[in-house]
PyMOL Python script that loads the backbone (N, CA, C, O; Angstrom):
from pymol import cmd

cmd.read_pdbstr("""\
ATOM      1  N   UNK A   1    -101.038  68.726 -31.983  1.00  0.00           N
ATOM      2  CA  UNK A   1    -102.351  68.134 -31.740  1.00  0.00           C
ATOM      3  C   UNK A   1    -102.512  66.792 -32.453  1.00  0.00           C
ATOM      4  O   UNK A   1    -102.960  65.863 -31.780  1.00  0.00           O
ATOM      5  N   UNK A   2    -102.226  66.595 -33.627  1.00  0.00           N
ATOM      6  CA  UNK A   2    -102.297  65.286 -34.109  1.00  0.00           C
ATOM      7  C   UNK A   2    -101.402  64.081 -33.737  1.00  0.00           C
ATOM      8  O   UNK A   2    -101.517  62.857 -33.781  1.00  0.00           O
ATOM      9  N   UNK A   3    -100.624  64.813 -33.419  1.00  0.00           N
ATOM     10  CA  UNK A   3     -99.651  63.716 -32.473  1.00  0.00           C
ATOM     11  C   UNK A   3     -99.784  63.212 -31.248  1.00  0.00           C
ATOM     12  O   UNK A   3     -99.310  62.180 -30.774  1.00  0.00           O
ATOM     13  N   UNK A   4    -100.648  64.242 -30.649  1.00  0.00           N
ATOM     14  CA  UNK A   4    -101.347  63.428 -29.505  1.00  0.00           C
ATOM     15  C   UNK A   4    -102.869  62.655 -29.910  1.00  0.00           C
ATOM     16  O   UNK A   4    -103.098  61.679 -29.195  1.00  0.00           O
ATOM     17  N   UNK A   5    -103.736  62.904 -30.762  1.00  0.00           N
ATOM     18  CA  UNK A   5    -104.211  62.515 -31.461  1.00  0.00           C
ATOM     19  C   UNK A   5    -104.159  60.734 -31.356  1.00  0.00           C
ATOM     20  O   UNK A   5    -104.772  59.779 -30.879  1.00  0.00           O
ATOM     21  N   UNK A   6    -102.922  61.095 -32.198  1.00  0.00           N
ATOM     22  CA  UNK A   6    -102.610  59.342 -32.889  1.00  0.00           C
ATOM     23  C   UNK A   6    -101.549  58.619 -31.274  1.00  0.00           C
ATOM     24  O   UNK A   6    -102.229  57.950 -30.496  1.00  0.00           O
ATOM     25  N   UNK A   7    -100.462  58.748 -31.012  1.00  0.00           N
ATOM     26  CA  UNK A   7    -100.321  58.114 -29.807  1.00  0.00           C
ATOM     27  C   UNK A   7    -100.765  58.106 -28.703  1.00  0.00           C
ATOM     28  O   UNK A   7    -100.539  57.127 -27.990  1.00  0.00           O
ATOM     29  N   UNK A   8    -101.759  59.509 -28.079  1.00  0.00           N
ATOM     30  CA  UNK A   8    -102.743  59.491 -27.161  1.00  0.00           C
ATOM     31  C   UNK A   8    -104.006  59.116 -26.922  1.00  0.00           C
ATOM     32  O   UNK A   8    -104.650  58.893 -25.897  1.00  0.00           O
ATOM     33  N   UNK A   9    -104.326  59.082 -28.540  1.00  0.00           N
ATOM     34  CA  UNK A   9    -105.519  57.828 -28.854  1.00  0.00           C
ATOM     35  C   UNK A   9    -105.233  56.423 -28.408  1.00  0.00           C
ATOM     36  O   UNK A   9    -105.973  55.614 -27.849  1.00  0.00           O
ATOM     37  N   UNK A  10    -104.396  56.360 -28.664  1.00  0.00           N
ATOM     38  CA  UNK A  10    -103.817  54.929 -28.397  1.00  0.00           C
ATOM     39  C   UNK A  10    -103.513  54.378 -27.529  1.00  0.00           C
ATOM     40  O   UNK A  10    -103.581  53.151 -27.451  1.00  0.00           O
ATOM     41  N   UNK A  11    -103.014  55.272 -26.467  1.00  0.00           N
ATOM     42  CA  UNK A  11    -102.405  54.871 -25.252  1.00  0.00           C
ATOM     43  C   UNK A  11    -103.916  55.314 -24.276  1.00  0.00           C
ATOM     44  O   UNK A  11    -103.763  54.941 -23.113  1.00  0.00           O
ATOM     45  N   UNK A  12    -105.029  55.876 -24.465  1.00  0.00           N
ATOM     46  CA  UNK A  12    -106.012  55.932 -23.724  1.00  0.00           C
ATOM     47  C   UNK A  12    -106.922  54.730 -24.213  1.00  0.00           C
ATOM     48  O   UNK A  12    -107.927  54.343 -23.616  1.00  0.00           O
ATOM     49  N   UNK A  13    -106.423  54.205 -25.378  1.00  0.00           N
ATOM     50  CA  UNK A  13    -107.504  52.938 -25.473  1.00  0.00           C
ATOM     51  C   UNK A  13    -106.735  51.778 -24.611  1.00  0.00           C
ATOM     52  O   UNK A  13    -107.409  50.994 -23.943  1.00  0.00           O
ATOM     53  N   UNK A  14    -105.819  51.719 -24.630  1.00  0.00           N
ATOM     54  CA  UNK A  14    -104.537  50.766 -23.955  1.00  0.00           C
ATOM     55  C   UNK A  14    -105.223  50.942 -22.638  1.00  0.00           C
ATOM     56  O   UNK A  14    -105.897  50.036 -22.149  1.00  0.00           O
ATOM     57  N   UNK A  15    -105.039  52.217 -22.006  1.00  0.00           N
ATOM     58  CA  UNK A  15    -105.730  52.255 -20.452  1.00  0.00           C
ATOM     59  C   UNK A  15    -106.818  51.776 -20.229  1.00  0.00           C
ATOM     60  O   UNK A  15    -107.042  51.034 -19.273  1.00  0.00           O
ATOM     61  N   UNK A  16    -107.837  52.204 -21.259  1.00  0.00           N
ATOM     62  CA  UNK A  16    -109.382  51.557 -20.872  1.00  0.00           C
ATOM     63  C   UNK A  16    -108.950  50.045 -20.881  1.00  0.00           C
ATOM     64  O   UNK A  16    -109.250  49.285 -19.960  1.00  0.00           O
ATOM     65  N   UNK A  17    -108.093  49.588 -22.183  1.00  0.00           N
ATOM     66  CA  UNK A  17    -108.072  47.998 -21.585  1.00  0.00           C
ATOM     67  C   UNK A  17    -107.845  47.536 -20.268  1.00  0.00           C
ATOM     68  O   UNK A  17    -108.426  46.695 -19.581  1.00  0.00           O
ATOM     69  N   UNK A  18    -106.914  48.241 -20.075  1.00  0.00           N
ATOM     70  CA  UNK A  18    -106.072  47.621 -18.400  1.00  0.00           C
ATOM     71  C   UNK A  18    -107.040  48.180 -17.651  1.00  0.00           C
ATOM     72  O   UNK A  18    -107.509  47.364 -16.857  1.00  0.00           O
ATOM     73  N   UNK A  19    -107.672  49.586 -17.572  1.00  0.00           N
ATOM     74  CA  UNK A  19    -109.280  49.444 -16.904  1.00  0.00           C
ATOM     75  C   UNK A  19    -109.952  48.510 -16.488  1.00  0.00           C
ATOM     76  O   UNK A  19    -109.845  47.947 -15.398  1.00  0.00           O
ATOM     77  N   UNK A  20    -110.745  48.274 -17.406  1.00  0.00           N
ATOM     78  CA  UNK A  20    -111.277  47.098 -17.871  1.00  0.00           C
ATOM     79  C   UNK A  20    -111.141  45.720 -17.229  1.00  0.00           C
ATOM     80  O   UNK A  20    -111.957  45.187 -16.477  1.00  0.00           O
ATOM     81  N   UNK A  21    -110.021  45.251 -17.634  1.00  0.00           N
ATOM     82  CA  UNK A  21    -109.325  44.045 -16.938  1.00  0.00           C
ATOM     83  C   UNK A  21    -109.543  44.225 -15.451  1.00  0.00           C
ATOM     84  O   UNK A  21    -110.336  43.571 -14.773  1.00  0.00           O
ATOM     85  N   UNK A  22    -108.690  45.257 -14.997  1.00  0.00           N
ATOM     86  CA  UNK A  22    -108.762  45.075 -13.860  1.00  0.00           C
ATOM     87  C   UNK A  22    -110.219  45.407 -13.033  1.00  0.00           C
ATOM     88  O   UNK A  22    -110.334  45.182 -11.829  1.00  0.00           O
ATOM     89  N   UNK A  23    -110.910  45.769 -13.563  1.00  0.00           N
ATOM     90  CA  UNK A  23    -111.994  46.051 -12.951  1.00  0.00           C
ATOM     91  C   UNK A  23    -112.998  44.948 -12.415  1.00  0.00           C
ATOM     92  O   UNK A  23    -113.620  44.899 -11.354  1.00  0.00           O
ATOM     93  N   UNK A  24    -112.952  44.069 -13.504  1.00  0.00           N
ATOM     94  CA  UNK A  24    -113.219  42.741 -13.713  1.00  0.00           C
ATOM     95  C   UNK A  24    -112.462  41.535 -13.484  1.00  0.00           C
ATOM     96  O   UNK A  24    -113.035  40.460 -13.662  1.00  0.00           O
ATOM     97  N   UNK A  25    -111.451  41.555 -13.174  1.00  0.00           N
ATOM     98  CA  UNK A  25    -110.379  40.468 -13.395  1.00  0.00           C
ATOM     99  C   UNK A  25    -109.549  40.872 -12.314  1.00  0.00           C
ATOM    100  O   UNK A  25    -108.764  39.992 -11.963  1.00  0.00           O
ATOM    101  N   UNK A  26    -109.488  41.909 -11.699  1.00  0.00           N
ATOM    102  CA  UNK A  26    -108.814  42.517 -10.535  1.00  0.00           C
ATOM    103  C   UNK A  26    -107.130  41.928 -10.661  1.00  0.00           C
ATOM    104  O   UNK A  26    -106.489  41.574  -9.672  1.00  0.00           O
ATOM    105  N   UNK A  27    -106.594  41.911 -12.066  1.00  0.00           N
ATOM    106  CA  UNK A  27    -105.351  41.734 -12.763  1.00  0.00           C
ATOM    107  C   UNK A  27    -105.151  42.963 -13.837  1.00  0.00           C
ATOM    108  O   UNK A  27    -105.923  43.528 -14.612  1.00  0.00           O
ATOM    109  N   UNK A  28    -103.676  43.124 -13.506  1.00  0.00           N
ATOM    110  CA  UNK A  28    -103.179  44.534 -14.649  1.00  0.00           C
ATOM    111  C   UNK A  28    -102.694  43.310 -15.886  1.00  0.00           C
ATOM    112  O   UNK A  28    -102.523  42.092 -15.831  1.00  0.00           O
ATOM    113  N   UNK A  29    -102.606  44.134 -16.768  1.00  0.00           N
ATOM    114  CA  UNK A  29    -101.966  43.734 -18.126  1.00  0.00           C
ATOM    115  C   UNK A  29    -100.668  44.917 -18.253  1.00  0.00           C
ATOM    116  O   UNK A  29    -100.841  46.042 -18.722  1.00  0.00           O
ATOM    117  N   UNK A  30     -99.484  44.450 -17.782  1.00  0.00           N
ATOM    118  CA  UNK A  30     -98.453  45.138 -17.570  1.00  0.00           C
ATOM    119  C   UNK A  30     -97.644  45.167 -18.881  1.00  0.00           C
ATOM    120  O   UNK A  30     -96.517  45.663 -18.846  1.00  0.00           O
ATOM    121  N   UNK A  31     -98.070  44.736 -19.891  1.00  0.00           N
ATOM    122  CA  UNK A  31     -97.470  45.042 -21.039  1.00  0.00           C
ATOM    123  C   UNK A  31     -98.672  45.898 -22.107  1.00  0.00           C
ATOM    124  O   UNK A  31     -98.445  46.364 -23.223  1.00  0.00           O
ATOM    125  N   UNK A  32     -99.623  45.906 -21.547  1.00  0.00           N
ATOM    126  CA  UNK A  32    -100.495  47.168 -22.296  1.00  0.00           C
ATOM    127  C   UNK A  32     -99.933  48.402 -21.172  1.00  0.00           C
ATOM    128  O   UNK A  32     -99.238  49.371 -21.476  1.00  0.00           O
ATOM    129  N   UNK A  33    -100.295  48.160 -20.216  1.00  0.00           N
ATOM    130  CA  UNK A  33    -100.094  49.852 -19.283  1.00  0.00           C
ATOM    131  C   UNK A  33     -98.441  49.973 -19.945  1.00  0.00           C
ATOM    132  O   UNK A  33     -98.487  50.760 -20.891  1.00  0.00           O
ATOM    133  N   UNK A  34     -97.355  49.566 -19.785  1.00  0.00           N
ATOM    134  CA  UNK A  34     -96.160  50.150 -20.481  1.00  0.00           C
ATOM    135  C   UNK A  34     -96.221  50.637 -21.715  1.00  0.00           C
ATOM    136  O   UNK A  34     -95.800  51.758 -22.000  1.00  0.00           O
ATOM    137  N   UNK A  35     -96.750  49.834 -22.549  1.00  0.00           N
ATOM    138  CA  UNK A  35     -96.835  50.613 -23.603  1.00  0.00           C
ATOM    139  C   UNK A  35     -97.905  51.925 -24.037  1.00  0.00           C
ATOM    140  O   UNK A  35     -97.730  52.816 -24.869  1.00  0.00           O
ATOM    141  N   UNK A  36     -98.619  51.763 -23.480  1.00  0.00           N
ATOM    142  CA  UNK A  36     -99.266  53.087 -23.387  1.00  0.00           C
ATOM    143  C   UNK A  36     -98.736  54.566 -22.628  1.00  0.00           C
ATOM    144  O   UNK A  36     -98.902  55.756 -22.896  1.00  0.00           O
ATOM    145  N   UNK A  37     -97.738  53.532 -21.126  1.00  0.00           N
ATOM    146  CA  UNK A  37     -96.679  55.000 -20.844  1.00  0.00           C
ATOM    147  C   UNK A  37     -95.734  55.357 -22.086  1.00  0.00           C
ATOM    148  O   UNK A  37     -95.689  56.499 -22.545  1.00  0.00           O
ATOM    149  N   UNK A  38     -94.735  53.936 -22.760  1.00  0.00           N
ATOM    150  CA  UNK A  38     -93.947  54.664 -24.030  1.00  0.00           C
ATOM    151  C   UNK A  38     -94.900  55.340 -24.954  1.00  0.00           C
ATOM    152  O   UNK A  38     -94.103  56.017 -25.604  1.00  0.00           O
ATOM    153  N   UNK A  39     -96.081  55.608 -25.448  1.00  0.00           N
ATOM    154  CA  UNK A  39     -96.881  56.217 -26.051  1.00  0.00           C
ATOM    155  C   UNK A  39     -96.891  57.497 -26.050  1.00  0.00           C
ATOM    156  O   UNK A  39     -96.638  58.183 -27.041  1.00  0.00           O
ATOM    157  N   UNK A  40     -97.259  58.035 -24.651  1.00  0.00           N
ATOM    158  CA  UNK A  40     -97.055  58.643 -24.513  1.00  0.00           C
ATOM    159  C   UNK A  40     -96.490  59.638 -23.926  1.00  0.00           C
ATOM    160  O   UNK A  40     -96.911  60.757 -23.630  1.00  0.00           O
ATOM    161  N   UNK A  41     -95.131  58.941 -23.730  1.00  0.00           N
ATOM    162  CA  UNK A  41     -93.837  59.267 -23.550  1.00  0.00           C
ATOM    163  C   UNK A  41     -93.310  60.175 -25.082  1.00  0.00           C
ATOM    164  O   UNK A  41     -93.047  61.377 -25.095  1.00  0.00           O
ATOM    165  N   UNK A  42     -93.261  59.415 -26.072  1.00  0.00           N
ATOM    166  CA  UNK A  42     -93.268  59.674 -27.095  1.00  0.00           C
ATOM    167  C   UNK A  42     -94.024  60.657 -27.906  1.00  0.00           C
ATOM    168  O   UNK A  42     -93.826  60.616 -29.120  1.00  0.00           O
ATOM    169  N   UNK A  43     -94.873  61.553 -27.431  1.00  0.00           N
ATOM    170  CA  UNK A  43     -95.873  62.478 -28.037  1.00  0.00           C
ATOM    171  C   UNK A  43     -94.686  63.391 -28.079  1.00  0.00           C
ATOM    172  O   UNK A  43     -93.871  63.364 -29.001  1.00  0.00           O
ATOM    173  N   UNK A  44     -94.622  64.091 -27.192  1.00  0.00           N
ATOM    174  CA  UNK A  44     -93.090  65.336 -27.895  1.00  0.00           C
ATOM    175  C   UNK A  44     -92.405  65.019 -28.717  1.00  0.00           C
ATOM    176  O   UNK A  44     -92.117  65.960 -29.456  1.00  0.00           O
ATOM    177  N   UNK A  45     -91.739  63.619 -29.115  1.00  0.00           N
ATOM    178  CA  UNK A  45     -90.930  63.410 -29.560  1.00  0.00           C
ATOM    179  C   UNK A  45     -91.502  63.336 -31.356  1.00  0.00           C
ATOM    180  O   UNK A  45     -90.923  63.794 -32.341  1.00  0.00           O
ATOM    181  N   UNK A  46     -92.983  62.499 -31.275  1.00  0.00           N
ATOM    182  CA  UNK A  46     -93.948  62.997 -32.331  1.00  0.00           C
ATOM    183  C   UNK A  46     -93.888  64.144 -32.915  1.00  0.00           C
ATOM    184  O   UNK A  46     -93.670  64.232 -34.123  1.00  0.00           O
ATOM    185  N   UNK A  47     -94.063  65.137 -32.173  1.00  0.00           N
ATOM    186  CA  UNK A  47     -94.113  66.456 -32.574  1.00  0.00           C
ATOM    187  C   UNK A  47     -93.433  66.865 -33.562  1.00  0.00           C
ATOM    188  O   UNK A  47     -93.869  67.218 -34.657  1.00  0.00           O
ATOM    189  N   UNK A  48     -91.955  66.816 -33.080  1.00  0.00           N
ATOM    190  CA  UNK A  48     -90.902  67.193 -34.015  1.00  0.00           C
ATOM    191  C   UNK A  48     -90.602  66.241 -35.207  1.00  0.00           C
ATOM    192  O   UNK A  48     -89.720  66.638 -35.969  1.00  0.00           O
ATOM    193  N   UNK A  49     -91.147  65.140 -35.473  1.00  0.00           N
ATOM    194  CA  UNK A  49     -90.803  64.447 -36.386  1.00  0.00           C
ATOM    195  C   UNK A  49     -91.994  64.341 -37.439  1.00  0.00           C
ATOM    196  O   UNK A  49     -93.122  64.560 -36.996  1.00  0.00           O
ATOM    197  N   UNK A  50     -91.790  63.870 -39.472  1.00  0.00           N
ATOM    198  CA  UNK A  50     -92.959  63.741 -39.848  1.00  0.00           C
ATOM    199  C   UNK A  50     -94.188  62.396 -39.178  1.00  0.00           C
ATOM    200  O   UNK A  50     -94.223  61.404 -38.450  1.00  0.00           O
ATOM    201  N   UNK A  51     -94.932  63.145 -39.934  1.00  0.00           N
ATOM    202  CA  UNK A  51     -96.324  62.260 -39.373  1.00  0.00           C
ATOM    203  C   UNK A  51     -96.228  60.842 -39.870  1.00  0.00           C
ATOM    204  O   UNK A  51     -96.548  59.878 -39.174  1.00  0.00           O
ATOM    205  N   UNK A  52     -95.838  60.765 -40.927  1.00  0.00           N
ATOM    206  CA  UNK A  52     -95.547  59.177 -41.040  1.00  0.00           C
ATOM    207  C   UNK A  52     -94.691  58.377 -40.272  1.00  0.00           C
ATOM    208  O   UNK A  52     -94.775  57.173 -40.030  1.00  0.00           O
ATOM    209  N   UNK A  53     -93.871  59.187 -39.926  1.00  0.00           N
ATOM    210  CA  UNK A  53     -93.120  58.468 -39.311  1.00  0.00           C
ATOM    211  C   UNK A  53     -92.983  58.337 -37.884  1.00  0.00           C
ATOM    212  O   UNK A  53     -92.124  57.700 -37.274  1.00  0.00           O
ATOM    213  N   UNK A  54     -94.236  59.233 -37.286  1.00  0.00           N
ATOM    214  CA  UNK A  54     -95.090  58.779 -35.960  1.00  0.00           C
ATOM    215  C   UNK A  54     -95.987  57.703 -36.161  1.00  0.00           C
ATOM    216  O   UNK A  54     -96.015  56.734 -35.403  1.00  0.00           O
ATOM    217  N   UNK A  55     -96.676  57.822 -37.089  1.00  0.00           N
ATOM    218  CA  UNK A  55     -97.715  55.969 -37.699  1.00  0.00           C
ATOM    219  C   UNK A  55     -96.789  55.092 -37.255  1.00  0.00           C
ATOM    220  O   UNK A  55     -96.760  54.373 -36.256  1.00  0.00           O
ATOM    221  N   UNK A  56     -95.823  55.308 -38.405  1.00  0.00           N
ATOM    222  CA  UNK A  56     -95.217  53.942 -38.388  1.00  0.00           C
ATOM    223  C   UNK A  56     -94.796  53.126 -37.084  1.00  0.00           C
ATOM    224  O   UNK A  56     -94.953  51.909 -36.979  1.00  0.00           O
ATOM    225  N   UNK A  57     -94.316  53.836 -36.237  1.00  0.00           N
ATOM    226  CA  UNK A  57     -93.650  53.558 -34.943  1.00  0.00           C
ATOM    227  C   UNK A  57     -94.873  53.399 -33.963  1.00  0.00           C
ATOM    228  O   UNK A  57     -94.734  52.637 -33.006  1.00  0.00           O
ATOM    229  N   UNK A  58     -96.117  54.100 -34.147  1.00  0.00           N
ATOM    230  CA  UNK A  58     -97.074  53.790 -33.452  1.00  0.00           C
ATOM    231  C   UNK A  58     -97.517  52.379 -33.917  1.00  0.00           C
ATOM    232  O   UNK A  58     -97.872  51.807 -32.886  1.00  0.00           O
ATOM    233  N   UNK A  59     -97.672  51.526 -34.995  1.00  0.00           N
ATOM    234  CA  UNK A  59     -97.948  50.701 -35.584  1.00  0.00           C
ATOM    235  C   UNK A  59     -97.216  49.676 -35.319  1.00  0.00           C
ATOM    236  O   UNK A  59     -97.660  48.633 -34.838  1.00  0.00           O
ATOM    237  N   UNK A  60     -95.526  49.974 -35.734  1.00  0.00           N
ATOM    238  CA  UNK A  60     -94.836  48.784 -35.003  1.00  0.00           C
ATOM    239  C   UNK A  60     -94.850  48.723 -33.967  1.00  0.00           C
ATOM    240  O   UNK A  60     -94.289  47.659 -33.705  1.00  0.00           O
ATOM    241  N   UNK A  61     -95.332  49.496 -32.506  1.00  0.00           N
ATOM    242  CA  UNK A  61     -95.536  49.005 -31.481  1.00  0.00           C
ATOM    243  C   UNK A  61     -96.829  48.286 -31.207  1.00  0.00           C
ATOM    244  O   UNK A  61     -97.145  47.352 -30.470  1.00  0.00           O
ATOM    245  N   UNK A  62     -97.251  48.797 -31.775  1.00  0.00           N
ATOM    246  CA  UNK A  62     -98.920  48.039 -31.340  1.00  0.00           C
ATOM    247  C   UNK A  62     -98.665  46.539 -32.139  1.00  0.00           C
ATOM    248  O   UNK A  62     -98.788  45.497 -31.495  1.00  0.00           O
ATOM    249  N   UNK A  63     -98.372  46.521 -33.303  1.00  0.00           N
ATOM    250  CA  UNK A  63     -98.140  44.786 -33.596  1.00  0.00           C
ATOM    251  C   UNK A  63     -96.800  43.998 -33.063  1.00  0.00           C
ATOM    252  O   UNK A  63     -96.589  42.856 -33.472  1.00  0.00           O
ATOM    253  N   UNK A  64     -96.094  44.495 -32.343  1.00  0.00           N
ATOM    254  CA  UNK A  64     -95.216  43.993 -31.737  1.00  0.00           C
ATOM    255  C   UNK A  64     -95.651  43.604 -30.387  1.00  0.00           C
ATOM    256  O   UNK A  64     -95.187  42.617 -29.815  1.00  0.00           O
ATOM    257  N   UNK A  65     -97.061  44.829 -29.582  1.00  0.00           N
ATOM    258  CA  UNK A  65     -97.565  44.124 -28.645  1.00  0.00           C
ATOM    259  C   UNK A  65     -98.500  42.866 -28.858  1.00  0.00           C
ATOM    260  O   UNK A  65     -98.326  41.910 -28.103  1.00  0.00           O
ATOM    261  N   UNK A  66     -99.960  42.762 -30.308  1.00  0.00           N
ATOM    262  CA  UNK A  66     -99.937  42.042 -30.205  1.00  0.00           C
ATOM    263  C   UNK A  66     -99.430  40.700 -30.986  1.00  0.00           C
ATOM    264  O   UNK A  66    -100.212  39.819 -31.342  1.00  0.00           O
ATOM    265  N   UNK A  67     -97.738  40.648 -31.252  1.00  0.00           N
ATOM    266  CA  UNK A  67     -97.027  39.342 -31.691  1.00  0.00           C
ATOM    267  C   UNK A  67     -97.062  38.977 -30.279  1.00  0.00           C
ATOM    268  O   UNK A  67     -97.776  38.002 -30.042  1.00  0.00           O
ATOM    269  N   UNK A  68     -96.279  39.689 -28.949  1.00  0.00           N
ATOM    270  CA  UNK A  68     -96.295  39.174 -27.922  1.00  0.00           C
ATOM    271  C   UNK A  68     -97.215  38.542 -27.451  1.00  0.00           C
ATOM    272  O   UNK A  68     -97.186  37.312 -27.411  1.00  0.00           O
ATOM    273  N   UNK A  69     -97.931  39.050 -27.129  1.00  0.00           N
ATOM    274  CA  UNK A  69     -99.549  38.483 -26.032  1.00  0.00           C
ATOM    275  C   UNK A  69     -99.728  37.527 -27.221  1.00  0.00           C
ATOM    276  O   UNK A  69    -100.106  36.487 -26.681  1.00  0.00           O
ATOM    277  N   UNK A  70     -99.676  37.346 -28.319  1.00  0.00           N
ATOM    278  CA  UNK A  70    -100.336  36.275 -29.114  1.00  0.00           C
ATOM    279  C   UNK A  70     -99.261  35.046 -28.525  1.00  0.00           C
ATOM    280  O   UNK A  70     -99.505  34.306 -27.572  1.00  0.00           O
ATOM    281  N   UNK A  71     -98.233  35.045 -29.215  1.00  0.00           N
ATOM    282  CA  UNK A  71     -96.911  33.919 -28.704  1.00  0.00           C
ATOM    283  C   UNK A  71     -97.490  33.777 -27.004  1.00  0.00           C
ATOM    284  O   UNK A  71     -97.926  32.723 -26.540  1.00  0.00           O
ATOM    285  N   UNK A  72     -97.404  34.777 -26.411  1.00  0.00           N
ATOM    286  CA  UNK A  72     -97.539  34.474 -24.699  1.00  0.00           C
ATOM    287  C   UNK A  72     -98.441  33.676 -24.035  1.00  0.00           C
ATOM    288  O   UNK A  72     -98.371  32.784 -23.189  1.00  0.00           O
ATOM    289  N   UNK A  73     -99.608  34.435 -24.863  1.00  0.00           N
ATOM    290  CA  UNK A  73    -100.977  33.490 -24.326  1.00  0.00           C
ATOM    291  C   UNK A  73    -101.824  32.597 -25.112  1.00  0.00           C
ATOM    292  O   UNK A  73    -102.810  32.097 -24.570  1.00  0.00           O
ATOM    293  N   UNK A  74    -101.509  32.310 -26.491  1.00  0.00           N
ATOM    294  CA  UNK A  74    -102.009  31.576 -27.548  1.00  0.00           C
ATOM    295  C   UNK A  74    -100.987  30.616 -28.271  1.00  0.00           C
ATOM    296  O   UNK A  74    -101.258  29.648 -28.982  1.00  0.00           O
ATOM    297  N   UNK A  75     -99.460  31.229 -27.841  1.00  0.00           N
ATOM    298  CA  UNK A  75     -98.787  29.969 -28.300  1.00  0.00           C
ATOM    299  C   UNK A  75     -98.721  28.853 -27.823  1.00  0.00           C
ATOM    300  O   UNK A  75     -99.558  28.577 -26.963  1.00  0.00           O
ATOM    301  N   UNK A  76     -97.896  28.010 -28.139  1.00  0.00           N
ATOM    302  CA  UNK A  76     -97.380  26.493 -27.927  1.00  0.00           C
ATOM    303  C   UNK A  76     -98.113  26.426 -26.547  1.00  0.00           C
ATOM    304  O   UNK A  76     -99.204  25.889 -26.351  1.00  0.00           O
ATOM    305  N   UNK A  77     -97.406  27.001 -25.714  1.00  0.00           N
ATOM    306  CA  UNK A  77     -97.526  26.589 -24.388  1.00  0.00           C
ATOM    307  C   UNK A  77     -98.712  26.717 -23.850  1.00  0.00           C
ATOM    308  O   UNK A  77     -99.034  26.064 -22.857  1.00  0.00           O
ATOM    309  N   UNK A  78     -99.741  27.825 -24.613  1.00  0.00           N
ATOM    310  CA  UNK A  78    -101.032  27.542 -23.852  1.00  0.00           C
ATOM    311  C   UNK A  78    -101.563  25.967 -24.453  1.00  0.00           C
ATOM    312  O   UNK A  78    -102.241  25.358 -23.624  1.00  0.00           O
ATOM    313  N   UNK A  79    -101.434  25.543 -25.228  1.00  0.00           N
ATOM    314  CA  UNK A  79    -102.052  24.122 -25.472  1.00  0.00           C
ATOM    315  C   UNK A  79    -101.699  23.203 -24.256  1.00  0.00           C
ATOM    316  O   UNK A  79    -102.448  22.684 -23.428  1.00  0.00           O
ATOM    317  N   UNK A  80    -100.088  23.143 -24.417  1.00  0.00           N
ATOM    318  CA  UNK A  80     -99.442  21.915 -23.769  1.00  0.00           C
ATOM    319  C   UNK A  80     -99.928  22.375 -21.722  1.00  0.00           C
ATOM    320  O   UNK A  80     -99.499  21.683 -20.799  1.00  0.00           O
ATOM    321  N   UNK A  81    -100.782  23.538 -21.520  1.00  0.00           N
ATOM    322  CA  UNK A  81    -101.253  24.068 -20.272  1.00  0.00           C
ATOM    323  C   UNK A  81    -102.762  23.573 -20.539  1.00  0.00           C
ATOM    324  O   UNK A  81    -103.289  22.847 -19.696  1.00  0.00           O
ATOM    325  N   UNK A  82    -103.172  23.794 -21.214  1.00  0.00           N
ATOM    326  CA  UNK A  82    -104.608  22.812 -21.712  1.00  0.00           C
ATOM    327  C   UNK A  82    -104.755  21.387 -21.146  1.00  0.00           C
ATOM    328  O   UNK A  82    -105.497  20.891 -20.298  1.00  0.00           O
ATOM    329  N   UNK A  83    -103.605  20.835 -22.065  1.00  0.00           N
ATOM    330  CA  UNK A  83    -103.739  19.534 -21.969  1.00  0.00           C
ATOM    331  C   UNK A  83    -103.696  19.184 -20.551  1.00  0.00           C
ATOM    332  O   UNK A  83    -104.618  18.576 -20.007  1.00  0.00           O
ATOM    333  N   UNK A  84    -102.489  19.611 -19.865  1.00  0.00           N
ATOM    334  CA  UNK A  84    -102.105  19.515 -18.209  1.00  0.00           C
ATOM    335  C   UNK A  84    -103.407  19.621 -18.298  1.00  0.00           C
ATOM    336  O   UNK A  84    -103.908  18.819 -19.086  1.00  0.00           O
ATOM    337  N   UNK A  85    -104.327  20.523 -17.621  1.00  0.00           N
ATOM    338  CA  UNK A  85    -105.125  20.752 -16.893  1.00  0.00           C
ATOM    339  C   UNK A  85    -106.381  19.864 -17.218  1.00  0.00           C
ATOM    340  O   UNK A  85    -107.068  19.449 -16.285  1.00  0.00           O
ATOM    341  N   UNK A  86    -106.684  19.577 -18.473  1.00  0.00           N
ATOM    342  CA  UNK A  86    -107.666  18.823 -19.064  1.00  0.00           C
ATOM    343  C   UNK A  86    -106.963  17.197 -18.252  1.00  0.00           C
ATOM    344  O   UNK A  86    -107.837  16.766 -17.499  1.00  0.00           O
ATOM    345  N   UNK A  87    -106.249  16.677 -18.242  1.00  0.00           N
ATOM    346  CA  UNK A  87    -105.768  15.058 -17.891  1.00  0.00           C
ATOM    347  C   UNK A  87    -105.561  15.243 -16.104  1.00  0.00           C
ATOM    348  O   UNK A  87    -105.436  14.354 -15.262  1.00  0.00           O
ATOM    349  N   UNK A  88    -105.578  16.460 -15.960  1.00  0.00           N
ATOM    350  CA  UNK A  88    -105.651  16.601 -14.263  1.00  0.00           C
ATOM    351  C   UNK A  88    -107.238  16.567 -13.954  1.00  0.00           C
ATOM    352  O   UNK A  88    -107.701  16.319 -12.841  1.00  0.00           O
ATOM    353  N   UNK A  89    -107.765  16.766 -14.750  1.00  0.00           N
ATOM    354  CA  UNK A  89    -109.724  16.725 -14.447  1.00  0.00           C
ATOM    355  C   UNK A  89    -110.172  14.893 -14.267  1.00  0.00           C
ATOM    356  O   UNK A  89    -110.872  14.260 -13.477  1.00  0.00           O
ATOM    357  N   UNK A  90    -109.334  14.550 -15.462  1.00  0.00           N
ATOM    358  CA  UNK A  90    -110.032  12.917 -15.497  1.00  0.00           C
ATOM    359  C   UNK A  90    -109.558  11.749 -15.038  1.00  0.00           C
ATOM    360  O   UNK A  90    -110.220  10.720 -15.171  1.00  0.00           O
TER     361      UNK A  90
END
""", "prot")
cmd.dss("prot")
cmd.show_as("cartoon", "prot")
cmd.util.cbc("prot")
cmd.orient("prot")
């Protein structure tokens, strides 16, 4: 139970995001819905192992998703996509 708990918590907040999005935005976020399937993909595998060491792995995935989406959609390149679009207006 606590193992679904902690990665099924997680991977149902992941869904409401991509919910969400798409509900509004009528776009998936295909790197939240995957990781919420490895989530809970991973609940059995929880089971048998200690609880810390379901955190942990729940944790490094979630900041590994957001290092990605940060680099993806906030790095470098969203500026130099800024600028394009800002000098295409004037």
């Amino acid at each position: 139970m606590p193992a679904f708990a902690l990665l099924g918590g997680l991977a149902i907040y992941l869904l409401g995001l991509v919910a969400f999005r798409y509900r509004h935005v009528r776009s998936i976020n295909r790197h939240r819905l995957g990781l919420a399937i490895v989530l809970l993909f991973l609940v059995p595998v929880a089971t048998q192992v200690d609880a810390l060491i379901s955190l942990v792995v729940a944790v490094v995935l979630i900041w590994a998703m957001v290092l990605f989406e940060h680099r993806r959609y906030y790095g470098p390149g969203r500026a130099e996509l800024r600028r394009e679009a800002s000098a295409a207006h004037t």
